[in-house]
SERORO-336069 format. One record per residue (C-alpha): y, x, z. Coordinates in pm, 1 decimal. Layout:
BEGIN
Y/X/Z
...
This chain:
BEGIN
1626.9/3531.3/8008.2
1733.8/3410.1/7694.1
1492.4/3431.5/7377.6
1624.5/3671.0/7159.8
1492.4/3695.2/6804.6
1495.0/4058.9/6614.8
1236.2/4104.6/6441.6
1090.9/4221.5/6097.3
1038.1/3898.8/5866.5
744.5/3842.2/5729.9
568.6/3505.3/5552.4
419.7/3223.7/5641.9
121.2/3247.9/5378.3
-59.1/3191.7/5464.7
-1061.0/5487.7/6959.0
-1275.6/5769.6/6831.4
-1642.5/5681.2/6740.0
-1877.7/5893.5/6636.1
-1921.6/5729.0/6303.5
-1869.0/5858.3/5968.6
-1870.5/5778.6/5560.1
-1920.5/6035.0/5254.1
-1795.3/5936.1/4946.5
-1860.7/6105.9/4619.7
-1526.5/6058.4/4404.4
-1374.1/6112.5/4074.6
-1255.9/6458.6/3973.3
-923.7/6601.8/4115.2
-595.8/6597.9/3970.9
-482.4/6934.2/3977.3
-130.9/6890.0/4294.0
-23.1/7144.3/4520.7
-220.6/7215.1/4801.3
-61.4/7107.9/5142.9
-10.9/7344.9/5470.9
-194.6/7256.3/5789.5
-147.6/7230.9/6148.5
-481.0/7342.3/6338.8
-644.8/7298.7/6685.2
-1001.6/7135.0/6801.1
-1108.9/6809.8/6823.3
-1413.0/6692.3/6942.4
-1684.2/6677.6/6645.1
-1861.4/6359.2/6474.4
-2214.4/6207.7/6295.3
-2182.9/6211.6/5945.7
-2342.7/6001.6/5708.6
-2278.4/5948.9/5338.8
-2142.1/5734.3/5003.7
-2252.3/5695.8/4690.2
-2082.7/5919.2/4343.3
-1827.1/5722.0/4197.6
-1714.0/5762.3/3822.5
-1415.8/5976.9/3691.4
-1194.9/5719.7/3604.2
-805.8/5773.1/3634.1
-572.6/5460.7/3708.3
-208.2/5522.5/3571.7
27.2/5321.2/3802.5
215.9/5028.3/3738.8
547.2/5160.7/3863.4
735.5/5444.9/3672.8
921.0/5475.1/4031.3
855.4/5819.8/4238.1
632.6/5786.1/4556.9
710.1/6155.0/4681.6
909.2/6180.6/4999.3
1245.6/6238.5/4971.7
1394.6/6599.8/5137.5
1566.9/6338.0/5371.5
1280.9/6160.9/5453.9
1151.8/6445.5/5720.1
1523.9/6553.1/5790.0
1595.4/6478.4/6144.9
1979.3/6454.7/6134.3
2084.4/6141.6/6252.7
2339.8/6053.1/5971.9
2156.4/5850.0/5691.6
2518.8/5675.2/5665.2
2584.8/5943.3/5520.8
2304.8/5998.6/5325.4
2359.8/5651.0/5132.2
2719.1/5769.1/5105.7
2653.6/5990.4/4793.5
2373.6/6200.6/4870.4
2099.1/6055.8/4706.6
2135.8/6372.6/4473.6
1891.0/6479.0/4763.9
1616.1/6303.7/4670.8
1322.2/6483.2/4519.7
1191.1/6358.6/4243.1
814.9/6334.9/4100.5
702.6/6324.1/3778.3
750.3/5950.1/3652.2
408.0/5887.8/3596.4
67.1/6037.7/3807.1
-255.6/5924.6/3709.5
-484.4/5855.2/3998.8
-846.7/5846.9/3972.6
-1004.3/5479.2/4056.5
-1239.9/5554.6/4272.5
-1513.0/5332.2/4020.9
-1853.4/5351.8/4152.8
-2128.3/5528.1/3908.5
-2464.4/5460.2/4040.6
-2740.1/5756.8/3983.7
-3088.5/5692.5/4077.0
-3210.2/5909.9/4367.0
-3562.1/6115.7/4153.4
-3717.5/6454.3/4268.9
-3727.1/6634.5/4527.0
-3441.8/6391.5/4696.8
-3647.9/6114.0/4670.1
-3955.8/6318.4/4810.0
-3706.6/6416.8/5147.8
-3572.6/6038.0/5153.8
-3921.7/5884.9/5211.5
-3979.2/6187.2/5469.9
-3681.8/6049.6/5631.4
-3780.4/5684.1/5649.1
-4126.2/5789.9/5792.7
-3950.1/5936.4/6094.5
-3665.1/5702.1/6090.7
-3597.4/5516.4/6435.6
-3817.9/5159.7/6473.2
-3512.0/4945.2/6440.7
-3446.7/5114.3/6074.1
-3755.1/5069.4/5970.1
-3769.8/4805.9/5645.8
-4057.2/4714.6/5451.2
-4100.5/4778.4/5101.6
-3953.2/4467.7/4851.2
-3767.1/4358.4/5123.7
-3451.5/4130.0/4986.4
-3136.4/4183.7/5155.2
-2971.4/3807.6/5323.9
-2607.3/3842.2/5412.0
-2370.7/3516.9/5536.8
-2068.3/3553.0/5463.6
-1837.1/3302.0/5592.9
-1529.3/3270.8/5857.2
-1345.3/3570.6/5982.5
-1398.2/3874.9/5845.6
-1238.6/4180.7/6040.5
-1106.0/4514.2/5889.6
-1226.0/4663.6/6195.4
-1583.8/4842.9/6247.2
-1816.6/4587.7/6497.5
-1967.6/4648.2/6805.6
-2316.3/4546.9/6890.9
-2132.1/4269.2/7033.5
-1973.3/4140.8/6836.1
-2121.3/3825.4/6646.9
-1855.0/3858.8/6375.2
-1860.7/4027.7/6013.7
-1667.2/4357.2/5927.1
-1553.9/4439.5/5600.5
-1642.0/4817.2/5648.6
-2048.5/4706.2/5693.1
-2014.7/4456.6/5472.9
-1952.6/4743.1/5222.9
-2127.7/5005.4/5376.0
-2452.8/4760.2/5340.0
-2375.3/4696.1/4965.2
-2396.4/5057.4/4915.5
-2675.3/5126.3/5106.2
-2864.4/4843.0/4924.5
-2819.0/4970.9/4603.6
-3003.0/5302.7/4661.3
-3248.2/5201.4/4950.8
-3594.2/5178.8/4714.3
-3692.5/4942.6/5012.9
-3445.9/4679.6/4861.3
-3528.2/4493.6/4612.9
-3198.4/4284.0/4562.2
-2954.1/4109.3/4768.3
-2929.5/3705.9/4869.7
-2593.8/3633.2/4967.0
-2495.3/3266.0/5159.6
-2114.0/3224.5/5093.5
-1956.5/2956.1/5311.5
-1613.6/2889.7/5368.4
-1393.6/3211.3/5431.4
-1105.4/3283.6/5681.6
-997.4/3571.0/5564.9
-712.7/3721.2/5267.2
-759.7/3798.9/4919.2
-720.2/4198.0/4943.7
-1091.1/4157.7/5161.5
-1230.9/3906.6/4913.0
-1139.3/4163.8/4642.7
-1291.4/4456.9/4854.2
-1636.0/4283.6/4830.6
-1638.3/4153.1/4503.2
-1581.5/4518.8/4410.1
-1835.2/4602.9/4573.7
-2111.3/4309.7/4443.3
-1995.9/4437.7/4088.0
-2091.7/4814.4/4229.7
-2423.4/4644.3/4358.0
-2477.5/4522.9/4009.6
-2500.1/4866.6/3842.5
-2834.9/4946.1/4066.7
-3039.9/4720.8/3787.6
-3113.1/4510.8/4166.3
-3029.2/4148.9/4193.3
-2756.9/4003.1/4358.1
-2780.5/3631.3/4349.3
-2560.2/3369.1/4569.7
-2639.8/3027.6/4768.8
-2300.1/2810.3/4760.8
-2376.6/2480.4/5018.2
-1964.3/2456.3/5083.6
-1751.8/2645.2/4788.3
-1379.0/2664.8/4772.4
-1169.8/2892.3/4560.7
-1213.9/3227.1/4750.1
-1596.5/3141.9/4765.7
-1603.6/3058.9/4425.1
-1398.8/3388.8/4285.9
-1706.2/3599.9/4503.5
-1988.3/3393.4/4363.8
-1883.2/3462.7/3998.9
-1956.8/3844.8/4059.0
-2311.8/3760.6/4150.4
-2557.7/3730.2/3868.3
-2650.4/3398.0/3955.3
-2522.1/3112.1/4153.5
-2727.5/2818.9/4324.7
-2595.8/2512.6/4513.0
-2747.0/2236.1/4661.6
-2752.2/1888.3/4554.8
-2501.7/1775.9/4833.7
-2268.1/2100.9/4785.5
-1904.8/2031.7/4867.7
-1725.4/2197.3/4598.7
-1329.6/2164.8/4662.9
-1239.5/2372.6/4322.6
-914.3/2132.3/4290.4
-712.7/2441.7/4284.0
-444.1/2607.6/4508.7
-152.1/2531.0/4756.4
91.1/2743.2/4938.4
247.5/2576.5/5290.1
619.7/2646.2/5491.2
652.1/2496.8/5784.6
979.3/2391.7/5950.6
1046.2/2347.7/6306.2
1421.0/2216.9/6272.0
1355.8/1838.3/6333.1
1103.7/1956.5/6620.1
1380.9/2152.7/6791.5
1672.7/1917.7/6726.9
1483.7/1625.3/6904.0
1330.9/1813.2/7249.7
1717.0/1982.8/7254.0
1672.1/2333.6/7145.8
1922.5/2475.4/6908.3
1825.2/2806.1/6732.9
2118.6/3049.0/6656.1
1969.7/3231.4/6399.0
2173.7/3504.0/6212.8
2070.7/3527.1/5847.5
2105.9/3912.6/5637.2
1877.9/3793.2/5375.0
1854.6/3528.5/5125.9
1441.2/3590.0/5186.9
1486.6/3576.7/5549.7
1210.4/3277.5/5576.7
1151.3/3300.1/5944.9
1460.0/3239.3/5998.4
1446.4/2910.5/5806.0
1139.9/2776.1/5945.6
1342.3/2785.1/6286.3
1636.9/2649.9/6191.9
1554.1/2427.3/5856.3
1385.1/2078.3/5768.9
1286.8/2201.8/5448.2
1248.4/2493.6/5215.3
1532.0/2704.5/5104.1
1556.1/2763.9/4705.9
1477.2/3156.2/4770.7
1203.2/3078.4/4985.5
1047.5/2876.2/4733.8
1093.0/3095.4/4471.6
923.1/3358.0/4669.5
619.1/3105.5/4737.0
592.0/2992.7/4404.5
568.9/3365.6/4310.8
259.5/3452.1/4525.8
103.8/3125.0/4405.1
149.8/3212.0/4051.5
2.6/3540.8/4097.1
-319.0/3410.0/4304.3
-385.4/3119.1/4074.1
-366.7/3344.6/3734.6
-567.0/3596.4/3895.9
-840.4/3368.6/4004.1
-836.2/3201.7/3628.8
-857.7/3529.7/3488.1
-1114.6/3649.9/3703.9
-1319.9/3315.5/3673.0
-1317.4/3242.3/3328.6
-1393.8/3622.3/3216.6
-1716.4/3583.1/3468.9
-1826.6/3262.9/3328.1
-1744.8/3396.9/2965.6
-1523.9/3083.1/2902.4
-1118.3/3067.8/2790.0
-881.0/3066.6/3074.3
-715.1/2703.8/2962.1
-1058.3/2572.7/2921.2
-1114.6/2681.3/3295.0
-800.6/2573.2/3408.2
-870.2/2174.1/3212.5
-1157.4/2168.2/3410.6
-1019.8/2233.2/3707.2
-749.7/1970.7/3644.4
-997.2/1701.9/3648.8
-1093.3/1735.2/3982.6
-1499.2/1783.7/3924.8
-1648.1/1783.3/4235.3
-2032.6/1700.6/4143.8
-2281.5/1968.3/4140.3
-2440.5/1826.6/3832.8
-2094.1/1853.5/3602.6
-2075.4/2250.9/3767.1
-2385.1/2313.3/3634.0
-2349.1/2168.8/3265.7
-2031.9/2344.3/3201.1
-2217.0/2682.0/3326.4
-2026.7/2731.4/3670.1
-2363.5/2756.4/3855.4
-2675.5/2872.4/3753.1
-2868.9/2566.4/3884.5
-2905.1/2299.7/4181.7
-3139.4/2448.2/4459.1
-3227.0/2393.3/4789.5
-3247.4/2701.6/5006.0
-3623.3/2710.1/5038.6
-3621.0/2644.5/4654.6
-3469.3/2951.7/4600.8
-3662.5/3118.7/4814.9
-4009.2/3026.0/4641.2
-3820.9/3144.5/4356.4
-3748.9/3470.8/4510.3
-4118.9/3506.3/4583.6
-4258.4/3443.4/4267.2
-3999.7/3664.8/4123.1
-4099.3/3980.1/4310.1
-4489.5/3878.4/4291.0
-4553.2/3749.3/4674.2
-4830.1/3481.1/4697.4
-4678.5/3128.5/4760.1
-4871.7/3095.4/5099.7
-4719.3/3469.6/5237.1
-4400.7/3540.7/5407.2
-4109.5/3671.4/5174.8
-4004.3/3982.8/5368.7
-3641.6/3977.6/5400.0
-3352.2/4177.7/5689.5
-3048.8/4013.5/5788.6
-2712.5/4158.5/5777.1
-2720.1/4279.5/6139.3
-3038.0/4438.7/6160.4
-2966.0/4661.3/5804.6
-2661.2/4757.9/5950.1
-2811.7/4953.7/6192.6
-2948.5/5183.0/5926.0
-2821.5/5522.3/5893.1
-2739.9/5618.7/5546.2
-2871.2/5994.7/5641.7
-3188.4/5797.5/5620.2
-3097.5/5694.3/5298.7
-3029.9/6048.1/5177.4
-2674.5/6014.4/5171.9
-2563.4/6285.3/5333.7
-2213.2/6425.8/5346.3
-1987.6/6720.5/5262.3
-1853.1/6962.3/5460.2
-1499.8/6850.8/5389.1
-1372.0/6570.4/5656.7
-1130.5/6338.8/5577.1
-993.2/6104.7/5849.7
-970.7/5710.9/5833.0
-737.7/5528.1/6063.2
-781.4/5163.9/6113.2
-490.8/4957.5/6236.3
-550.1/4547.4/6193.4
-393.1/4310.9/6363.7
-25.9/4240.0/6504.7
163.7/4542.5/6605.8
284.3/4648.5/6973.4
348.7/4904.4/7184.3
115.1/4886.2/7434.1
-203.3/4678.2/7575.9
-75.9/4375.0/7784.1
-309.0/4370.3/8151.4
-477.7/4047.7/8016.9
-572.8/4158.4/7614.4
-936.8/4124.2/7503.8
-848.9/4047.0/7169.5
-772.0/4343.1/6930.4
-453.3/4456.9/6724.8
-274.8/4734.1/6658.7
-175.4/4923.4/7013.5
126.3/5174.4/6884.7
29.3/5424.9/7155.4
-334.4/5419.5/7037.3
-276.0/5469.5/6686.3
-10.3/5726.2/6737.6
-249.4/5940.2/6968.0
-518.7/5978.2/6685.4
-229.2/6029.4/6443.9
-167.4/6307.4/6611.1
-533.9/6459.4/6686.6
-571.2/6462.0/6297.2
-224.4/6635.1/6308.4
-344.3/6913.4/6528.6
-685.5/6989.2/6359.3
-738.6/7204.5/6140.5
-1110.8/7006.3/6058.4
-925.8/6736.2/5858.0
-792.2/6782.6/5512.5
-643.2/6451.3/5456.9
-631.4/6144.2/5605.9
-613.6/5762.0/5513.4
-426.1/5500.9/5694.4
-602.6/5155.2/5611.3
-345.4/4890.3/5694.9
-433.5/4494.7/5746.4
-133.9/4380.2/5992.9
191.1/4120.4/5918.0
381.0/4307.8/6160.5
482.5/4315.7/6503.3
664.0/4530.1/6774.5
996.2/4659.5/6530.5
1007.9/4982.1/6807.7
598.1/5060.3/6765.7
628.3/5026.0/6371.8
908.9/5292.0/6396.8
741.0/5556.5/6668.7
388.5/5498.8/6413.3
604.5/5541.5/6114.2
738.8/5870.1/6257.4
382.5/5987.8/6347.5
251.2/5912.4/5996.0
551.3/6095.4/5823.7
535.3/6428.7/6107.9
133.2/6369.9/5979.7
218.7/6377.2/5577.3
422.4/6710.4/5612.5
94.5/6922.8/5685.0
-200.8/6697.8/5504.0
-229.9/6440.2/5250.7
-216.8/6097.8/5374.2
-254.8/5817.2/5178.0
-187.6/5463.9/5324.9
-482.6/5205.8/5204.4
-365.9/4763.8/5235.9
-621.3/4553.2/5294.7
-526.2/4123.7/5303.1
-141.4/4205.8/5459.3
68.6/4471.0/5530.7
391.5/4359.0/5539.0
709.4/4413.1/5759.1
575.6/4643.3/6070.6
278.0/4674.8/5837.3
445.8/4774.4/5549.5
708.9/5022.7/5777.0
356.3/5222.0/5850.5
287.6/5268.0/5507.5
622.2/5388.7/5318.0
546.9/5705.4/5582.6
268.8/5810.4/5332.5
246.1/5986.4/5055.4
24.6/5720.9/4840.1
28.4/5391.5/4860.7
-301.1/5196.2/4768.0
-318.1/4787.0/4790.4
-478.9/4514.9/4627.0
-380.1/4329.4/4379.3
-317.9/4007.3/4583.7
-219.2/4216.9/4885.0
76.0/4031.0/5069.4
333.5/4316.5/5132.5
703.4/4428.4/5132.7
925.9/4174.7/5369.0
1157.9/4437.9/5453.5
1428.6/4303.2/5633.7
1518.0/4129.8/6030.9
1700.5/3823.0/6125.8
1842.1/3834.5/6540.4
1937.8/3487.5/6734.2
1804.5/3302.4/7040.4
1771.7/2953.3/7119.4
2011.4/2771.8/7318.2
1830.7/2569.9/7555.1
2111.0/2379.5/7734.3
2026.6/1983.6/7593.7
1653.8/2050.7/7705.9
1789.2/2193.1/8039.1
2013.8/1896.1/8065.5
1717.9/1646.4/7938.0
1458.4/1772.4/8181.8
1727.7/1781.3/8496.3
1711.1/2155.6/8520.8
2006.6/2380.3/8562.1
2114.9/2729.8/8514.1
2382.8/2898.5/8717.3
2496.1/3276.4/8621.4
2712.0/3561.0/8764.6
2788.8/3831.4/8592.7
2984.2/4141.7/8536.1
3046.4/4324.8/8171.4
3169.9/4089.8/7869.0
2829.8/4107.5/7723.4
2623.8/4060.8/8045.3
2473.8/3735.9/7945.8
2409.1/3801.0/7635.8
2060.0/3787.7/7742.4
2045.8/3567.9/8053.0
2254.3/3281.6/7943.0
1996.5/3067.3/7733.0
2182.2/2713.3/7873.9
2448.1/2750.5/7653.2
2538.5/2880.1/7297.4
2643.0/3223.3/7212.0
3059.6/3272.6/7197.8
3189.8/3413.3/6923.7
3226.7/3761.8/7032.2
2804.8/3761.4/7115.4
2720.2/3585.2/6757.1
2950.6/3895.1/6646.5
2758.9/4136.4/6773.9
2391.4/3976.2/6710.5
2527.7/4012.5/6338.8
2601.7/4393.9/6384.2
2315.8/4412.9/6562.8
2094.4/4322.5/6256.8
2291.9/4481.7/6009.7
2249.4/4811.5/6161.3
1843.0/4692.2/6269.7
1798.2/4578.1/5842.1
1977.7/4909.0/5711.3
1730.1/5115.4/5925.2
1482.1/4999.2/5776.4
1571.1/4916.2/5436.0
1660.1/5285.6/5398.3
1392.4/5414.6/5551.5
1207.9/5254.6/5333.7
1432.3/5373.1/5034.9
1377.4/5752.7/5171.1
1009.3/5701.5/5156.2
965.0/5587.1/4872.1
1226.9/5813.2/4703.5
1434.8/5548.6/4590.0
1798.3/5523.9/4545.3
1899.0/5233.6/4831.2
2061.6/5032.8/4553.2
1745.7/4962.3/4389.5
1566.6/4919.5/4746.9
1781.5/4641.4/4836.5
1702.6/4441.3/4513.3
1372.4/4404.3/4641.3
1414.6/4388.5/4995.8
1581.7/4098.8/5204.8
1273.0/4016.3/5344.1
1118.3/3923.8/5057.5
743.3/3948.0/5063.9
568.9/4036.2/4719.7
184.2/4071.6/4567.2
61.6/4401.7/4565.4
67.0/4423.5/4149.7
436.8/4301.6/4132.7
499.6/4579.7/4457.2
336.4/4786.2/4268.3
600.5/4750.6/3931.3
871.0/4728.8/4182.3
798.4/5141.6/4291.8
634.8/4975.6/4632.3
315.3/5075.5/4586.6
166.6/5349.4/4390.0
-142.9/5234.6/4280.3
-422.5/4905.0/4250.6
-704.8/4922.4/4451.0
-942.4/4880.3/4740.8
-1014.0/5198.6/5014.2
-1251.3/5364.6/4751.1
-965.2/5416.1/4538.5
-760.6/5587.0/4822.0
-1056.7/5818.0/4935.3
-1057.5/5956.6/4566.9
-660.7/5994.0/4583.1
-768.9/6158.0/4863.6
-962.4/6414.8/4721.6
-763.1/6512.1/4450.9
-469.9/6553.9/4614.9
-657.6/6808.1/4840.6
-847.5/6990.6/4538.5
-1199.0/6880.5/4634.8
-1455.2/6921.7/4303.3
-1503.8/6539.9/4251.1
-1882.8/6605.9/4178.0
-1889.0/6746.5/4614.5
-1926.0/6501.4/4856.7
-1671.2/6422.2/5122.4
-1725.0/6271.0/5485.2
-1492.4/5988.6/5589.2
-1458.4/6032.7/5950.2
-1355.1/5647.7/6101.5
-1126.0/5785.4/6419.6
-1172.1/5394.1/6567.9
-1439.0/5240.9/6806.8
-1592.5/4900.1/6743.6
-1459.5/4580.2/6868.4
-1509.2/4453.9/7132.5
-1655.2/4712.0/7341.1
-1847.8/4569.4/7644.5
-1598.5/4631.7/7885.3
-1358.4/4385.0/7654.3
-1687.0/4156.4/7603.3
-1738.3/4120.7/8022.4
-1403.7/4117.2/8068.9
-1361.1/3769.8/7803.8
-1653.0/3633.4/8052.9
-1449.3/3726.9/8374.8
-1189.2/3531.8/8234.2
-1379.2/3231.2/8142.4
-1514.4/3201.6/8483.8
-1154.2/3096.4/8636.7
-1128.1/2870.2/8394.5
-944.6/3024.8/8074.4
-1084.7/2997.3/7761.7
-1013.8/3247.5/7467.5
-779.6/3083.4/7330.9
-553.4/3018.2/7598.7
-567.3/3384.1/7715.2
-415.9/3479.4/7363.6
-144.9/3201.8/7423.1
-55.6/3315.1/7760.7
-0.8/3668.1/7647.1
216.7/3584.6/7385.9
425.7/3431.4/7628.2
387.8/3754.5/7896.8
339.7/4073.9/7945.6
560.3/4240.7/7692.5
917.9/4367.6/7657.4
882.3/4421.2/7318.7
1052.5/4236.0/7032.2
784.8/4085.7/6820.4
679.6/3949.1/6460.3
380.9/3705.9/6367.8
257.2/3569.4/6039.7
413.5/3235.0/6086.4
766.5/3376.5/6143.8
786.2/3258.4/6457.1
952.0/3532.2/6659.4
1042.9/3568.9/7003.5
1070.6/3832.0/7333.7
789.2/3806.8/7532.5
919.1/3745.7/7894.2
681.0/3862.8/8158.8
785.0/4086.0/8397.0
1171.0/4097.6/8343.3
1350.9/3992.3/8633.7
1561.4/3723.4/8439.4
1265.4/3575.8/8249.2
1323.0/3225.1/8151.4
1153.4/2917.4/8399.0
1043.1/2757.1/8117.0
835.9/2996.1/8016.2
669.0/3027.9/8382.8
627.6/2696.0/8424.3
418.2/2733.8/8106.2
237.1/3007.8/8223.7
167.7/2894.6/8601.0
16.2/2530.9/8409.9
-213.8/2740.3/8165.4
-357.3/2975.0/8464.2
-453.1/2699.6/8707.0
-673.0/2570.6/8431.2
């Protein structure tokens, strides 16, 4: 079978569980109150946030955000509809404030504080902290959007958080000792926890940070901390920041592969990284974009932290300091430290005897407290979170163990917060470049049937572009991050011609075939006639008009203007966000408090944040990883091998690298098998 590319473009940049969150948020915006669709669900634990301060954020975008009549009209015509009847579109005011969701911490006194030691006197043994304990998180590698499993040896952003917040009104916790090491994860997460350090702050506790290895993104979280210690032999790599496109042209061209890529776009990078031997003008206008907006927003950030002028920041940077001592002169770090050094001074801070013990809990074990221990308890209004990270498709191959967003999955809780009548909004937090075009659309349906009876506001964590972004124009209120990597609306088709490998390797390819476009997707030894090449072009024309104007009916925007910032084209969440992508700046407390408003909840009652997702792995997934190791295949190889099987779906990735996966289709390429049969007999 030939490889056929269709796919969403995006950039080369680089489950029920009984679990719930409260949140105190701002007051309400008085909006129209939305109908509901009822029936039961099963019900959930609740447990609690802290209040958060009535702040209102205006957004960046004069653009509407409100759905368009056409946007839940059925009718199959939206030729039609771009033919003249935008007139339909409705309209919202130009500007809506939104409350930002800003932390205000209030001491727990009284009676509440009375009932919260009550609590932790009959709290289970493994919550059970002792008094001027000090809080150690590590924060380093990958961090997941997704909730964690016992497990699971990884870090989740939602603990990470949920800790923070829990620290700051725990009276067991006396202040928090972060160890940043080198990150693998986006800036939309690193924002999410800065936020949340800064929220940290306000509890009068201390929050200092231990830097051994410090890039950029370490750097940018350290500067929220009150203080910042390094070792002696720190590697600091503050030489500032690159962006990387990778072509694949020469690669191709040499083993005999020609891809026939069909171009719609002048954004349509994935497209160019199979076909090109070096960057496109457009493409490196869009990268020098997203670098221009990461690099000012780290100087910004940096040099108002360090209380020092942004071109004095960026001189220093320029000379390419790398010794701890010069850091610490200039008043980047606090002071040089070993570890146990800052541990003595920890001690003698909180008045423990040099030759005793400083009582500290790790990340893990704190995790497992509940915040009803804590006192904070939720309200009887539920709103619903669904998680969806990772790359789209439709369903679970046989072999997964890894996780990502399964369409069926997703769309089945859609649809149990559709038919309850316990839920009075829900939030759709989004961290995915993409995927399966045919899942994005059934989950973009789903959201949209969701946002006719309840509120649903779409929340973007690192990415959430292409299939990501296609989820999100289905609600009602778009939150993302400032660096958030979204947009890319747009599809390229092709497949590679494979005849000079065929002919290098001594294979060959005989077909038969009936209907003049039979072999459209059989005949990979040869290169598409003119009449196929034809019709891949229609093909993605029609595929790219979908969903640009899709997109344009979400977002209530005339499809002229939609296309100016489409072809493919993937943008930072604050230029989205002035381009009538986005509605407003922020991390997933910001969207709980659009939330609330939008429903008419007094901001001074708590909510409960009901997350409709299990952690990951679960032990099934965990013995099933070990199963697989036993014959021989590692982790990584499984994830290889079912990228190359296992799906009929048309796929998208991060690197742009698109192509069908080929398992189980009776004309699936050799090439591929061969592949396959030499990774399982390892």
């Amino acid at each position: 079978m030939s490889k056929i590319l269709l796919f969403q473009t995006v950039h080369s940049t680089p489950r029920i569980h009984p679990r719930t969150v409260v949140s105190i948020l701002s007051k309400p915006l008085s909006i129209p109150s939305v109908p509901k669709c009822y029936s039961p669900i099963s019900p959930f634990h609740s447990v609690s946030f802290p209040t958060l301060k009535p702040h209102f954020q205006t957004p960046r975008s004069s653009l509407s955000s409100s759905f368009s009549t056409r946007a839940f009209d059925d009718s199959p015509s939206s030729a039609e509809t771009q033919n003249g009847k935008q007139e339909q579109i409705v309209e919202k005011p130009e500007i809506e404030e939104y409350p930002s969701g800003e932390l205000e911490y209030e001491k727990i006194s009284g009676w509440k504080s009375f009932v919260v030691k009550l609590k932790m006197l009959i709290a289970f043994p493994w919550e059970r902290v002792r008094k001027g304990s000090v809080l150690t998180m590590k924060l380093r590698g990958q961090i997941s959007d997704q909730l964690k499993s016992r497990f699971s040896s990884g870090l989740s952003l939602p603990q990470i958080c949920e800790n923070f917040v829990k620290a700051a009104y725990d009276p067991r916790i006396s202040g928090v000792y972060l160890h940043i090491e080198p990150l693998n994860c986006g800036w939309g997460k690193v924002e999410e926890i800065r936020r949340h350090i800064l929220n940290f702050k306000k509890s009068g506790k201390f929050i200092i940070a231990y830097t051994p290895a410090c890039g950029e993104k370490e750097f940018y979280l350290a500067c929220a901390c009150k203080e910042i210690y390094a070792p002696p032999s720190a590697y600091f790599s503050l030489y500032g920041l690159t962006v990387q496109a990778s072509f694949l042209g020469g690669v191709f061209e040499k083993i005999g592969i020609e891809p026939q890529v069909e171009r719609i776009g002048k954004y349509k990078s994935a497209g160019d990284q199979l076909t090109r031997k070096s960057m496109s003008e457009e493409n490196c206008e869009m990268l020098t974009a997203l670098l221009d907006n990461i690099y000012g927003n780290w100087l910004d950030v940096v040099s108002s932290s360090k209380g020092k002028k942004r071109e004095d920041v960026e001189n220093f940077i320029n000379e390419g300091v790398y010794e701890v001592e010069r850091l610490k002169e200039e008043g980047f770090i606090t002071n040089i430290h070993y570890d146990d050094e800052v541990i003595s001074m920890l001690k003698e801070r909180l008045g423990v005897q040099e030759d005793k013990i400083l009582r500290m809990v790790d990340y893990k074990k704190y995790s497992k407290v509940r915040k009803w221990t804590l006192g904070l308890t939720g309200g009887r209004d539920l709103i619903a979170v669904i998680r969806a990270s990772g790359s789209i498709s439709r369903v679970r191959s046989p072999l997964s163990t890894s996780s990502g967003i399964i369409a069926e999955q997703i769309i089945e809780k859609i649809r149990s917060v559709r038919e309850s009548k316990k839920y009075k909004a829900a939030i759709i937090r989004i961290d995915s470049p993409g995927g399966d075009a045919l899942a994005s659309d059934l989950m973009w349906r789903e959201i949209r049937l969701l946002a006719a009876s309840k509120p649903v506001i779409a929340s973007m964590s690192d990415v959430a572009a292409s299939g990501g972004y296609y989820m999100a124009m289905a609600a009602q209120t778009i939150v993302a991050e400032n660096l958030t990597l979204t947009g890319s609306i747009g599809v390229v088709t092709g497949k590679f011609n494979l005849g000079k490998l065929y002919e290098k390797i001594g294979f060959n390819k005989e077909v038969i075939s009936r209907g003049r476009y039979a072999e459209l997707l059989a005949a990979e030894q040869r290169p598409l006639r003119p009449d196929e090449a034809e019709l891949f072009a229609k093909s993605a024309q029609n595929a790219y008009k979908q969903f640009r104007d899709k997109a344009a009916f979400s977002r209530s925007m005339p499809v002229e203007k939609m296309e100016e910032v489409a072809q493919g084209r993937v943008w930072a969440g604050k230029d989205a966000a002035s381009l009538g992508l986005v509605d407003a700046i922020g991390g997933l407390s910001q969207a709980i408090a659009i939330a609330k408003h939008k429903i008419n909840v007094p901001q001074d009652k708590p909510v409960t944040l009901v997350e409709l997702s299990r952690p990951s792995p679960t032990l099934p997934e965990v013995l099933s990883g070990i199963g697989s190791s036993i014959v021989g295949v590692d982790r990584t190889l499984k994830e290889l091998l079912q990228d190359l099987t296992f799906s009929d779906g048309v796929q998208a990735r991060m690197d742009g690298i698109m192509f069908q996966r080929l398992e189980g289709l009776s004309n699936a390429t050799p090439l591929f098998s061969l592949i396959k049969d030499y990774l399982s007999s390892l």
